[in-house]
C-alpha atoms as one frame of an Amber mdcrd trajectory, in Angstrom:
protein
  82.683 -10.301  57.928  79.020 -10.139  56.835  77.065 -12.783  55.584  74.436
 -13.199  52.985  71.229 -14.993  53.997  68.959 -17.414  51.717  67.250 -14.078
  50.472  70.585 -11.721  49.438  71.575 -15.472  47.658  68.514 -15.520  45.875
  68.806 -11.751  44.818  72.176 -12.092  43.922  71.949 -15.638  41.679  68.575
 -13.992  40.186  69.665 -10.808  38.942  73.678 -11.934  37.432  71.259 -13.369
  34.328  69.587 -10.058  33.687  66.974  -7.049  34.986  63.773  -6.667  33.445
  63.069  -4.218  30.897  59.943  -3.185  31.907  57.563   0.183  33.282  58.446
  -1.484  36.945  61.664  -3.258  36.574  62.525  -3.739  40.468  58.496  -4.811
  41.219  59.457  -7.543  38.216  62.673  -8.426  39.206  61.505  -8.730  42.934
  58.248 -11.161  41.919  60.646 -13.078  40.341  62.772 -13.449  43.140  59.835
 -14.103  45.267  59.738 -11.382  47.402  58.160  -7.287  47.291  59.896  -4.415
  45.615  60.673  -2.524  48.748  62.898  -5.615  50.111  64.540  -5.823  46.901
  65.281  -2.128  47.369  66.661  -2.218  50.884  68.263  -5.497  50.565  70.291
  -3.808  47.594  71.399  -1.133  49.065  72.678  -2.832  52.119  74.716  -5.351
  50.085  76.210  -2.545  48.671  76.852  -0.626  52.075  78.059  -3.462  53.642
  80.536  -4.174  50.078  79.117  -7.581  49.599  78.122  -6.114  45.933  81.111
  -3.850  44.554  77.966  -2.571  42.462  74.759  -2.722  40.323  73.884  -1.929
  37.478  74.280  -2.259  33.289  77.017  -3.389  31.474  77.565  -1.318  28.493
  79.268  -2.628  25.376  81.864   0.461  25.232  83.113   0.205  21.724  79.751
  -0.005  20.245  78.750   3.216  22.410  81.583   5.210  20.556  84.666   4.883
  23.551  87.333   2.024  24.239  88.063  -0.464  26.119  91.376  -2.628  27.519
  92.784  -4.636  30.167  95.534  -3.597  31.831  98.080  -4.569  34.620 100.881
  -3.068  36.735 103.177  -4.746  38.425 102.636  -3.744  42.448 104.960  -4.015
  45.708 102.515  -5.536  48.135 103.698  -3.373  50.406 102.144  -0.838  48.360
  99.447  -2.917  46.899  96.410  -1.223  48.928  97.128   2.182  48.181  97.680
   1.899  44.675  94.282  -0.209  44.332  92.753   3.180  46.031  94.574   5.261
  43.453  93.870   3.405  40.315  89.981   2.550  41.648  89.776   6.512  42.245
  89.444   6.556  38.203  85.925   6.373  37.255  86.738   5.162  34.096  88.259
   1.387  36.151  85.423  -0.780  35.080  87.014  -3.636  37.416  90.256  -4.396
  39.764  90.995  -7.338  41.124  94.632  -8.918  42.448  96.479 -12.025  40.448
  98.715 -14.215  41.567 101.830 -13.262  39.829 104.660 -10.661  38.597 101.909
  -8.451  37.284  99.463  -8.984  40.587  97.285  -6.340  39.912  94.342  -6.424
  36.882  92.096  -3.687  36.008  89.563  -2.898  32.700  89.371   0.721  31.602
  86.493   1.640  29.482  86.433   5.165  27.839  83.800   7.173  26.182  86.450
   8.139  24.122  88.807   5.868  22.484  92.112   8.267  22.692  90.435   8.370
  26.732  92.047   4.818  27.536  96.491   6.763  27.068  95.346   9.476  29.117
  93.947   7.366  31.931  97.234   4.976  31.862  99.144   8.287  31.317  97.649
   9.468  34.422  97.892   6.036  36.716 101.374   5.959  35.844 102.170   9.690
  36.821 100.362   8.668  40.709 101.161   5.411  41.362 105.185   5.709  39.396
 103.972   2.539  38.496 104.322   0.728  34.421 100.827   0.345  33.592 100.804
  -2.812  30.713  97.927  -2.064  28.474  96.860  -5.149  27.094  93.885  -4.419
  24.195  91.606  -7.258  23.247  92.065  -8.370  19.920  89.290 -10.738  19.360
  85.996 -10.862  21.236  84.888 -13.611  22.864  81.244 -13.928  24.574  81.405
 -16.156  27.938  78.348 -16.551  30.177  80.244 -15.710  33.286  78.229 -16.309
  36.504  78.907 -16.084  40.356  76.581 -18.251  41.883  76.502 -18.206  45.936
């Protein structure tokens, strides 16, 4: 397993809070985190190489961009758990995945450019994996300043 050093903690802890918006956004963010640009550069890359970052990049607020968004979950033989993660990750539009503890053990987010986008992408999970897809919209927005420090 690879292992993050004092520097990949730094870059990760000082870029969860935001990125500069800025002409030179990666010199910025790298002054901040007290190194150059070019490390910041390489260093991300690796971490994503190496799948210590899943990725980087914006968040977009998809409803107020025009599309959809929902949380979903399937019920998954763990047997079968790994290749239906592939399946249902192989949709671009699978913001997130990540495995639960219980009946329904596997939780995704789907955003859409289009909100009729979100059925067709369930539609089309379902149709792989032969798999119930529970499509669980949000009904009231909540903002939480969610942070993974390491």
């Amino acid at each position: 397993m690879k292992t993050l050093d004092e520097i990949d903690r730094r870059i990760i802890n000082g870029l969860q809070g935001g990125f500069p918006i800025c002409p030179a956004p990666y010199a910025a963010a790298a002054k901040d985190i007290g190194i150059d640009e070019a490390t910041l550069l390489i260093r991300l890359q690796r971490l994503l190489a190496d799948g210590l970052l899943s990725r980087f990049g914006p968040m977009y607020h998809a409803e107020r961009l025009g599309g959809a968004l929902t949380l979903a979950a399937m019920a998954v033989p763990e047997d079968r758990f790994d290749a239906v993660a592939g399946q249902v990750n192989g949709h671009g539009e699978v913001a997130h995945n990540y495995a639960r503890e219980h009946e329904l053990n596997m939780w995704f987010v789907l955003a859409t450019e289009e909100p009729e986008r979100i059925a067709e992408v369930i539609a089309e999970i379902e149709a792989e994996t032969g798999l119930t897809v529970f499509n669980m919209p949000k009904k009231e927005e909540f903002f939480i300043g969610l942070r993974f420090e390491v």
